[in-house]
C-alpha positions as CSV (number, residue, x, y, z in Angstrom):
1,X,0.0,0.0,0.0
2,X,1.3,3.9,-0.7
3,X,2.5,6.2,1.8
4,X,0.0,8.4,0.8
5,X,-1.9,10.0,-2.0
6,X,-3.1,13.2,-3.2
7,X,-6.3,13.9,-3.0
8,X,-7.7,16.8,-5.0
9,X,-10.9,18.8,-4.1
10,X,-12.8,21.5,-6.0
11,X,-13.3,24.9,-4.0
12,X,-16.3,27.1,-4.6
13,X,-16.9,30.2,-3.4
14,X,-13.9,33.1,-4.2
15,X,-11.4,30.9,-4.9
16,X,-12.7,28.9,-8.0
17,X,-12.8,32.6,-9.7
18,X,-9.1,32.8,-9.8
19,X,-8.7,31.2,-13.4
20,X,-7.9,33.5,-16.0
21,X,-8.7,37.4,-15.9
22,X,-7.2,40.2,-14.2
23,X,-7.4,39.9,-10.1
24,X,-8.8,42.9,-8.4
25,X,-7.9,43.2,-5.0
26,X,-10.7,42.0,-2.6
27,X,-12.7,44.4,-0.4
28,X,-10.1,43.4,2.5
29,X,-7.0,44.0,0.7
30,X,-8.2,47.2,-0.1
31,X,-9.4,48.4,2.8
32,X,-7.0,46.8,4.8
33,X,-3.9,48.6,3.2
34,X,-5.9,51.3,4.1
35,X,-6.3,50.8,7.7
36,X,-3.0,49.6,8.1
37,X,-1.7,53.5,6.1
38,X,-3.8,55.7,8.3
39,X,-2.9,54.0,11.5
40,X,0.7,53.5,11.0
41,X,0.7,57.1,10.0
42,X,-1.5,57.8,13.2
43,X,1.0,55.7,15.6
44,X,4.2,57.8,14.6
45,X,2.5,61.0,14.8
46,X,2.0,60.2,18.9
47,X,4.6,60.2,21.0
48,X,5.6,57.0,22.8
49,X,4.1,56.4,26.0
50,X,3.3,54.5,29.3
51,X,4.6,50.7,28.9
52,X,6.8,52.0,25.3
53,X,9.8,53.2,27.8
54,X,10.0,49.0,29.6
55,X,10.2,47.9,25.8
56,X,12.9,50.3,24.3
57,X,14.5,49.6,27.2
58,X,14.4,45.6,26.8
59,X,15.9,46.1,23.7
60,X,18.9,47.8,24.5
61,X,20.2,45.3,27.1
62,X,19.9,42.9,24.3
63,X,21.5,44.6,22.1
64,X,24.3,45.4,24.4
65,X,24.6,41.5,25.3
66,X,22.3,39.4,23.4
67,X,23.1,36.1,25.5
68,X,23.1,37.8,28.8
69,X,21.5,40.5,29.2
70,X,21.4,42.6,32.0
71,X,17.9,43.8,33.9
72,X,15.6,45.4,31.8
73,X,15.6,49.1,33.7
74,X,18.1,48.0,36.7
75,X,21.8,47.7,37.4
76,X,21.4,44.0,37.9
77,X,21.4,40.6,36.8
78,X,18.3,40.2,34.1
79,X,18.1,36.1,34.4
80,X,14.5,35.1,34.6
81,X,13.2,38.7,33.2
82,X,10.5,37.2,30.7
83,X,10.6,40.2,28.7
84,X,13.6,38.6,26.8
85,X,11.3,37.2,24.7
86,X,11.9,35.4,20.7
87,X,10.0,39.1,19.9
88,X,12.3,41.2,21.8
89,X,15.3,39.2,20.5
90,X,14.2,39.8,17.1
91,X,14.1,43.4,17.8
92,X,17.6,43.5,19.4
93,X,19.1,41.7,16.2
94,X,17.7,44.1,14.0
95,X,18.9,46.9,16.4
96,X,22.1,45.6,16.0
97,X,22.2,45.2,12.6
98,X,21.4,48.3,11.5
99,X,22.7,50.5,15.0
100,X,19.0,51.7,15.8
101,X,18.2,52.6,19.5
102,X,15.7,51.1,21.3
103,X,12.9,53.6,20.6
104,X,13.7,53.8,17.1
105,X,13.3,50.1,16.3
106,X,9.6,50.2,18.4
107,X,9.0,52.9,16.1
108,X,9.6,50.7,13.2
109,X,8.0,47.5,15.1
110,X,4.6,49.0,15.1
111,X,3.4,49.1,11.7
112,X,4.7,45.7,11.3
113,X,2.5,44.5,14.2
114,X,-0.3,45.8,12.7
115,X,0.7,43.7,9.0
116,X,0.9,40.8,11.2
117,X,-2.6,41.4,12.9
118,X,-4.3,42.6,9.6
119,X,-3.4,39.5,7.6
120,X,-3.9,37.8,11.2
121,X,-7.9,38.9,11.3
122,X,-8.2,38.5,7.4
123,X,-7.3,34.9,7.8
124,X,-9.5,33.5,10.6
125,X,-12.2,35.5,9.4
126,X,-12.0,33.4,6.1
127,X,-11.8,30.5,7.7
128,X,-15.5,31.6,9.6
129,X,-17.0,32.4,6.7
130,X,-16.6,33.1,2.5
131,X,-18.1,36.4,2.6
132,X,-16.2,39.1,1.3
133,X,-17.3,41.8,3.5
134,X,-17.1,39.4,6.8
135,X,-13.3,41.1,7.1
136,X,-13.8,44.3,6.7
137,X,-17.0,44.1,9.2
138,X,-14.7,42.3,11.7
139,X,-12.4,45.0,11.6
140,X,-14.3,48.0,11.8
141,X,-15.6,46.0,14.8
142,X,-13.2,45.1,16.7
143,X,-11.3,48.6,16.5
144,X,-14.4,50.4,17.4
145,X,-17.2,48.5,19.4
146,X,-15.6,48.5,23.2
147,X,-17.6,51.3,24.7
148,X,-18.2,55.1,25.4
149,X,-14.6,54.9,27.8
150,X,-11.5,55.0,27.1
151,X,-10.1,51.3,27.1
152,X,-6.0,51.5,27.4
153,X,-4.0,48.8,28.2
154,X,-1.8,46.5,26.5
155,X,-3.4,44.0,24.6
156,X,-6.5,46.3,24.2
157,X,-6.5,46.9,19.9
158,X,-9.4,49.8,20.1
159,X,-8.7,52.3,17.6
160,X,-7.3,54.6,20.2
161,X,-4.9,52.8,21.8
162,X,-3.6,51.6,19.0
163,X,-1.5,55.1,18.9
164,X,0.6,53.7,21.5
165,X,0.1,49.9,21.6
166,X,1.4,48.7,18.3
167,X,4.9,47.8,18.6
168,X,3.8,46.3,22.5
169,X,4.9,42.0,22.2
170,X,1.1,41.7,23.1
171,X,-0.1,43.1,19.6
172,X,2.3,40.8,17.9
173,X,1.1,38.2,19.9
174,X,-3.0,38.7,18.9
175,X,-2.1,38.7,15.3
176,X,0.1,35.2,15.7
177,X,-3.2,34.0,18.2
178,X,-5.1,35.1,15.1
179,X,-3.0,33.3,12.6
180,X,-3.1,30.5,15.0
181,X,-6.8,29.8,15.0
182,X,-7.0,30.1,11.4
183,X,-5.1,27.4,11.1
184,X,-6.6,25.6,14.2
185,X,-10.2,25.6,12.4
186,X,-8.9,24.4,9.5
187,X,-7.2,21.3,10.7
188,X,-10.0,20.9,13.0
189,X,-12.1,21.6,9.8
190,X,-9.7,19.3,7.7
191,X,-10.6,21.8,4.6
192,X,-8.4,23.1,1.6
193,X,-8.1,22.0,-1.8
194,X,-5.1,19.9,-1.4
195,X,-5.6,17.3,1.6
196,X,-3.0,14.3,2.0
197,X,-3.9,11.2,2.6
198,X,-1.4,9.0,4.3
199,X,-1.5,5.9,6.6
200,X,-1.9,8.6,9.2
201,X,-5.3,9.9,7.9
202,X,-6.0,13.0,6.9
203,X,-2.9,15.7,7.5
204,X,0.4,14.9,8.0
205,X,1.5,14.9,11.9
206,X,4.3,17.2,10.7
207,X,1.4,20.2,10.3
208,X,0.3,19.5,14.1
209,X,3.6,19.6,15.0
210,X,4.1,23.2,13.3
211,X,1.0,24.4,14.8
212,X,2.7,23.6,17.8
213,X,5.4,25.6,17.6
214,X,3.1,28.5,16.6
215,X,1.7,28.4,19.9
216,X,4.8,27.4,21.6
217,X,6.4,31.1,20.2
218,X,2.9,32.9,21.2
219,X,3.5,31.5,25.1
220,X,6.6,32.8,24.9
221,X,6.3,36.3,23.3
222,X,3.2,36.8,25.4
223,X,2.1,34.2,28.0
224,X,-1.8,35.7,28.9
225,X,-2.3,36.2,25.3
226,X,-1.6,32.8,24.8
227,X,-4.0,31.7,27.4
228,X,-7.2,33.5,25.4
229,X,-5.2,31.9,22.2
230,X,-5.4,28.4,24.1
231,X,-9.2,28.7,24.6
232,X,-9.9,29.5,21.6
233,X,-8.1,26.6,19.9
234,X,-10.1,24.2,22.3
235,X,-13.4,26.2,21.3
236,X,-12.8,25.8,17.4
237,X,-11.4,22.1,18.1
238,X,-14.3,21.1,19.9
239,X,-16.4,23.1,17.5
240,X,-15.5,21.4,14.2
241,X,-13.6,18.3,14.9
242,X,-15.3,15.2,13.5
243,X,-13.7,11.8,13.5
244,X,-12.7,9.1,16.0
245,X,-11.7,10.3,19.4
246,X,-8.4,8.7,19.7
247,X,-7.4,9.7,16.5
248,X,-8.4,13.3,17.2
249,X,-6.9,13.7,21.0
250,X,-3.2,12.0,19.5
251,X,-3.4,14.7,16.7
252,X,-3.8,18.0,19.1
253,X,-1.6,16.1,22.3
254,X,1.1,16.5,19.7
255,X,0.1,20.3,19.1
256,X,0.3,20.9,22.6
257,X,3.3,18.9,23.4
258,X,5.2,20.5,20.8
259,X,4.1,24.1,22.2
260,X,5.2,23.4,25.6
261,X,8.6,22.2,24.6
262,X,9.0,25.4,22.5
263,X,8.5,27.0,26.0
264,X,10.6,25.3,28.0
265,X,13.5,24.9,25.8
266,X,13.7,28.8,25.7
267,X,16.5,29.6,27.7
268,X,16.1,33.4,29.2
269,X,13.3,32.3,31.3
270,X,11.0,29.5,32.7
271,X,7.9,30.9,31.2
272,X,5.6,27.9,33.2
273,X,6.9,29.9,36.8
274,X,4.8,32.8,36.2
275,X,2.0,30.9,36.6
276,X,2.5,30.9,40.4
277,X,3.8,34.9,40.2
278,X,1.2,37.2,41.7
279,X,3.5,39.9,41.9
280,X,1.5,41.6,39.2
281,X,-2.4,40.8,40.2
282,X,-2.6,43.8,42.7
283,X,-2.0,46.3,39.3
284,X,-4.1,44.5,37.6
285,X,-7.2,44.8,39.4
286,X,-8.6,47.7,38.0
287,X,-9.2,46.1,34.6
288,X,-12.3,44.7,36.3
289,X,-13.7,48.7,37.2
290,X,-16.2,50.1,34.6
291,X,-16.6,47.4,32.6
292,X,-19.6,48.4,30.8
293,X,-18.0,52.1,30.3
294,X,-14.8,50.4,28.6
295,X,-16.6,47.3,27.0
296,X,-20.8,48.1,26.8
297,X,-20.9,48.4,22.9
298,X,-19.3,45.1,21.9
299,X,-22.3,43.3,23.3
300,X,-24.2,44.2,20.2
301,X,-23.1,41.0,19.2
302,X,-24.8,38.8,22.4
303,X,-27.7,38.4,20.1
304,X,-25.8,36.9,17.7
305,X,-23.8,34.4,19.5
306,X,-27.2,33.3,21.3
307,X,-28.6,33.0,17.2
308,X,-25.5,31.1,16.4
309,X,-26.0,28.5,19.1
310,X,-30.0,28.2,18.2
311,X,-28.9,28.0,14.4
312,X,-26.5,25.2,14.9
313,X,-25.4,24.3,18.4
314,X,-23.8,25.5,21.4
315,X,-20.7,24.2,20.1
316,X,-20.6,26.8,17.8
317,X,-16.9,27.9,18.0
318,X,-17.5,31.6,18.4
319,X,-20.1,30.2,21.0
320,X,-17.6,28.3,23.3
321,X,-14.8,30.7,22.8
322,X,-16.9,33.2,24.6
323,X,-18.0,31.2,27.3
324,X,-14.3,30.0,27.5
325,X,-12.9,33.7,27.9
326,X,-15.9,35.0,30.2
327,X,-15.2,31.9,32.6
328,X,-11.7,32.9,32.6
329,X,-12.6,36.5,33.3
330,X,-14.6,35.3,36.0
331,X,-11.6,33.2,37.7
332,X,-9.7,35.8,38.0
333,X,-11.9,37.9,39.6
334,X,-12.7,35.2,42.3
335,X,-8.9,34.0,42.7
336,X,-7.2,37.6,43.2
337,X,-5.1,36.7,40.3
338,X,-6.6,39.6,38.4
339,X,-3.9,39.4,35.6
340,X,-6.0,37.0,34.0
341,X,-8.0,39.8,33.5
342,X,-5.8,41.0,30.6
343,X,-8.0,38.3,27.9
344,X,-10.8,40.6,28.4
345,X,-9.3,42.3,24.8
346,X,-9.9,39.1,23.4
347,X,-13.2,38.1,25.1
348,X,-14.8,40.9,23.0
349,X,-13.8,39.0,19.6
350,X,-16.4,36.3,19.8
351,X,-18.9,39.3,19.8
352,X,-17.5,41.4,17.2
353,X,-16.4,38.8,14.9
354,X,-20.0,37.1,14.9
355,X,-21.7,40.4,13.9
356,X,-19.1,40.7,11.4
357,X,-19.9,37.5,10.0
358,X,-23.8,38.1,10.2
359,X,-24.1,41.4,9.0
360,X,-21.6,40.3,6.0
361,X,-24.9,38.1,4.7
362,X,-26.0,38.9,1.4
363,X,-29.0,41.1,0.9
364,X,-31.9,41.0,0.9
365,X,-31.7,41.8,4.9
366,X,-35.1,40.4,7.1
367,X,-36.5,43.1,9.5
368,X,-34.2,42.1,12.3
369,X,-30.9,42.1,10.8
370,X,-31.8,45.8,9.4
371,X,-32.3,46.5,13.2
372,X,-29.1,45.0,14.1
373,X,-27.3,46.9,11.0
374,X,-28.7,50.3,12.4
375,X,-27.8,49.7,15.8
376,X,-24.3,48.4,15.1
377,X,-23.7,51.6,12.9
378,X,-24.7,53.6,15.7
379,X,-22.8,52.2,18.0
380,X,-19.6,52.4,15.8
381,X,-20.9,56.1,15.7
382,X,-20.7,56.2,19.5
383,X,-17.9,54.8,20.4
384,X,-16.1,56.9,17.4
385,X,-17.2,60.1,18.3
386,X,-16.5,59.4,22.1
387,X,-13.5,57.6,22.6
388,X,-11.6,57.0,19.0
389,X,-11.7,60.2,16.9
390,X,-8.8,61.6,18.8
391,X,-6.7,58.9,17.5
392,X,-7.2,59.7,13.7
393,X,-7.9,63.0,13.6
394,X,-4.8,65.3,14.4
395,X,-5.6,68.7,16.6
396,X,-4.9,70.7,13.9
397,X,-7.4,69.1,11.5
398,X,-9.9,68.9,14.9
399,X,-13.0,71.0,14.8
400,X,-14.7,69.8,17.5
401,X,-11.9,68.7,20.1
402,X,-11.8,64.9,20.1
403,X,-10.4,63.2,23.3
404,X,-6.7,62.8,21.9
405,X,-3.7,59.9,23.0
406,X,-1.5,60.6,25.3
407,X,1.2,63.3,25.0
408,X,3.9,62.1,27.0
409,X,7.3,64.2,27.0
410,X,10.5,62.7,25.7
411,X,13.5,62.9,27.2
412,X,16.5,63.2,25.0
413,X,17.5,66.7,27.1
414,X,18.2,64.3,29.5
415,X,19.4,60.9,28.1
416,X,22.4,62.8,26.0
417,X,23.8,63.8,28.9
418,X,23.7,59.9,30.8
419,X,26.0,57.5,29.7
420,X,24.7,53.6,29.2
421,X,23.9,52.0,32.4
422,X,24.5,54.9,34.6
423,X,22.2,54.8,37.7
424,X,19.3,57.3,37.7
425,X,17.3,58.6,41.0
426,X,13.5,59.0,40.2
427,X,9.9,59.0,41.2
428,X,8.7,60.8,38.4
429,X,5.9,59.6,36.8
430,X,7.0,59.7,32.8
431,X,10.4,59.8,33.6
432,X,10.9,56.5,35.7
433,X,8.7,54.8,32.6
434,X,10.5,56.1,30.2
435,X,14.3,57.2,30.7
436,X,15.2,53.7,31.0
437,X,14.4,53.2,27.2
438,X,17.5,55.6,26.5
439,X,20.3,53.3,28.0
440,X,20.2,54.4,31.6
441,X,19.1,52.2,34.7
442,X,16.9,53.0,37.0
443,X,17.5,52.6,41.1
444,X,14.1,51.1,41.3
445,X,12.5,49.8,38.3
446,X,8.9,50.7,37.6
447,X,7.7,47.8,37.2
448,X,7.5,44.2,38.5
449,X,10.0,41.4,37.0
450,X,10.7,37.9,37.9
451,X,14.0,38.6,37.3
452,X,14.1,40.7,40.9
453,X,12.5,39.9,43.8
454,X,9.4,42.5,44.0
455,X,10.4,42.5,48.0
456,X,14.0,44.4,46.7
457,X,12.2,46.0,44.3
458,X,9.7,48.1,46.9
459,X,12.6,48.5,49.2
460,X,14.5,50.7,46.3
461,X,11.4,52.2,46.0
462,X,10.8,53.2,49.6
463,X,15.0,54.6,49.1
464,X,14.0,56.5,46.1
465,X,11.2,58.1,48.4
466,X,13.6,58.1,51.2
467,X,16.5,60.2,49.2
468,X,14.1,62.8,47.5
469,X,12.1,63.5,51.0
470,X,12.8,66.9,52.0
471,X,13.4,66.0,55.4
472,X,16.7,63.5,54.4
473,X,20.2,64.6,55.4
474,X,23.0,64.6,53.0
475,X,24.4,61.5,55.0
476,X,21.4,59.5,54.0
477,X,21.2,60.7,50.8
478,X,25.1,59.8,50.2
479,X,24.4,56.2,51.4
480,X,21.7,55.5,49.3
481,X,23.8,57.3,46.3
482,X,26.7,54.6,47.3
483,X,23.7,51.4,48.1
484,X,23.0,51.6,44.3
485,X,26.0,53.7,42.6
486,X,24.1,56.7,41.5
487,X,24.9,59.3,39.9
488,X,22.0,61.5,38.1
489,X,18.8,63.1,39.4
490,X,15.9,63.7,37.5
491,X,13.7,65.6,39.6
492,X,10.4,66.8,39.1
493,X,9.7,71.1,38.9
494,X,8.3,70.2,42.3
495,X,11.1,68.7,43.8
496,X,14.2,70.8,45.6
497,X,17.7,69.9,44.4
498,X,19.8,68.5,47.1
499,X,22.8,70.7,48.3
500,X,25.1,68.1,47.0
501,X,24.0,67.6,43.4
502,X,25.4,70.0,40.3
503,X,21.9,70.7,38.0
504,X,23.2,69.8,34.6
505,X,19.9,70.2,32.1
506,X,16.1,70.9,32.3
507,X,13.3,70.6,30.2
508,X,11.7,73.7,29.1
509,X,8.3,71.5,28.9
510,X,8.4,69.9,31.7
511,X,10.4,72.1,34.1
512,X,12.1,68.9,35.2
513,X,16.1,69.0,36.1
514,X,18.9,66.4,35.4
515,X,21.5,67.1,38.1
516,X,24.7,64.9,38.9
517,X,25.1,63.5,42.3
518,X,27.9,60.7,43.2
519,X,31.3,61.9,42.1
């Protein structure tokens, strides 16, 4: 008997059009291009801000030592730090390659995120449905049903905080989750016009195997989007798989096998020990405030999950992937491990990518979907006018006065005058997330990092507090410039400068001042 023969299937739908004849570009690829113009154009016309600073500065203690890299934002050790991801090594290659800083490359990162999420969301939303229009629906969805709030964090891919969240790991990480349960579905699916048939059955194991790796790099770039990405490749698994059950549980055990020895043979860090980390949950708990402010006009699409389920079954994919995401909204809620509130980005997809595919039906529209058209253009509408205008529409073209992003300050005044690794004294609020991303190191990082114990890291925030409280002596002040080898200030216009420390620079914006302290 053969290993294997080829098995030929006839397509119908878009596909069988393609013989002969000029190709237009579908409604996607136009509109997509687009999108992906206006925003890119939108992203480098904001200033970096908030998290932007932790990343530049992740890639310039790669670049400086790719193998060992030092702390992301301290003067110590960075073994463990899970921001030395495949993603950030990427970046730190190409930094070094072409002798980019660390802002400049996340300049250049962001509009290839948003390639990798566009094709990402063109792809799965194929594999839901033929419809031409489902896309470009799916888009305009999930960029601008959240709600009448601003909704910022990373991972959150509104159309406002995509002016500052496009070259964050976790929007690389949505578009590979993306491409990951296309190709999910259609194993689980088994379609395409060229299927293999071997001894095996259907698909070579070699295609699990790759899937696997897909998720494997996705739990690495950015573990708790690989947790929604996880649920949703058991929702559209236990949504289309047909066949025998051993056959079917060996195929996706080697999938997941694969991923998680893509994870653990990474050698930066043990990605499986943040699972026990809450050193991050109490930040995390106000994701779960305002939640119908933030999130209220995505559920336009409850009707059409619950018409889904009625149409076919409950195991409709978009169904279960819901349910999947809402349950692990809800554990985090009731555990205190409120970082697992960071998939509630992703919970909204089920919802906008089912009105997507509903309204994408061909006409003519019964009553009800012409209700559910009007009231899903008016809630585009509302959530444009309110929340997302800001981030297309520059102040100077603005004749209303749309919310805008963020207008953080930059500090190059300061950084020009710090030489790589030098130790910085800060409690600033945009200066100890961002001066880090220059080359400097902080005395106490912002931010939580397995690679420090978050113990050390509130005591060298309490010393930070204790050094720039107006009631320190110089003595204590010198020891704590000797505990962690300082030797700038960046103060804010509020604070005094210390006897002791020479002023060097200020910002004319700002009114803050660089002074030297240390020697």
């Amino acid at each position: 008997m053969s290993a294997g023969v080829l098995v030929r299937r006839t397509v119908g739908g878009a596909t069988a059009l393609r013989s002969g004849g000029a190709r237009r570009p579908t409604p996607y690829q136009l509109f997509g291009f687009l999108f992906w113009l206006v925003m890119s154009l939108a992203y480098w016309r904001v200033p970096l801000c908030c998290d932007a600073g932790q990343h530049a500065a992740v890639v310039e203690r790669l670049r400086d030592d790719l193998l060992h890299p030092r702390h992301p934002m301290a003067d110590l050790p960075g073994a463990g730090s899970p921001y030395y991801s495949p993603f950030a090594w990427a970046q730190a290659v190409f930094a070094r390659l072409t002798g980019l800083g660390g802002w400049e490359v996340l300049r250049l990162t962001g509009p290839l995120n948003l390639l990798v999420l566009l094709t990402g969301i063109g792809r799965f939303t194929r594999a839901l449905t033929p419809r031409p229009w489902a896309p470009v629906l799916a888009l305009a969805a999930m960029t601008l049903l959240w709600g009448v709030e601003r909704a910022w964090w990373s991972g959150y891919l509104n159309l406002m905080s995509m002016t500052g969240n496009l070259a964050y790991p976790s929007t690389f990480a949505i578009g590979l989750a993306f491409w990951a349960w296309a190709l999910t579905g259609a194993r689980a699916r088994d379609t395409g016009a060229v299927r293999y048939v071997g001894p095996g059955g259907l698909r070579p194991l070699s295609g699990y195997a790759a899937l696997g790796t897909l998720y494997g790099l996705l739990l690495l770039v950015h573990p708790i989007t690989a947790v929604a990405a996880a649920l949703g490749a058991v929702a559209l698994v236990a949504g289309w798989q047909r066949g025998g059950a051993a056959a079917i549980a060996g195929r996706w055990a080697l999938t997941g096998g694969v991923a998680l020895l893509v994870a653990a043979c990474w050698p930066y860090f043990d990605v499986f020990a943040l699972a026990g980390d809450s050193s991050v949950d109490a930040m995390h708990r106000r994701l779960y405030r305002d939640l119908g402010g933030q999130f209220g006009l995505a559920l336009l699409g409850l009707p059409v999950l619950w018409l889904r389920a009625r149409r076919t079954s409950w195991r409709d994919p978009l169904v279960l992937m819901f349910v999947l995401d809402c349950l692990m909204v809800a554990y985090g809620w009731v555990s205190g491990h409120y970082t697992y509130g960071r998939v509630l980005g992703l919970t909204l997809v089920p919802l906008q990518f089912a009105l997507a595919v509903e309204l994408a039906a061909p006409r003519p529209w019964p009553v009800w979907r012409r209700v559910l058209g009007g009231a899903t253009a008016a809630g585009a509408c509302a959530g444009f006018l309110t929340v997302h205008a800001g981030a297309v529409v520059p102040p100077a073209a603005d004749p209303v006065g749309f919310e805008q992003p963020p207008d953080w300050p930059t500090y190059d005044w300061a950084a020009r005058h710090i030489g790589p690794g030098e130790v910085v004294i800060t409690d600033g609020y945009h200066a100890v997330h961002a001066i880090a991303g220059y080359g400097p190191n902080l005395a106490a990082p912002a931010w939580p990092d397995a690679a420090l114990d978050e113990r050390e890291r509130l005591r060298r925030v309490a010393d930070v507090h204790a050094y720039l409280d107006t009631r320190s002596t110089r003595a204590e002040r010198a020891t704590i410039v000797r505990r962690y080898h300082a030797r700038w200030l960046l103060l804010t216009r509020w604070q005094r400068v210390p006897e002791e420390a020479v002023v060097v620079a200020w910002s004319r914006r700002t009114g803050e001042v660089l002074a030297r302290v240390g020697g």
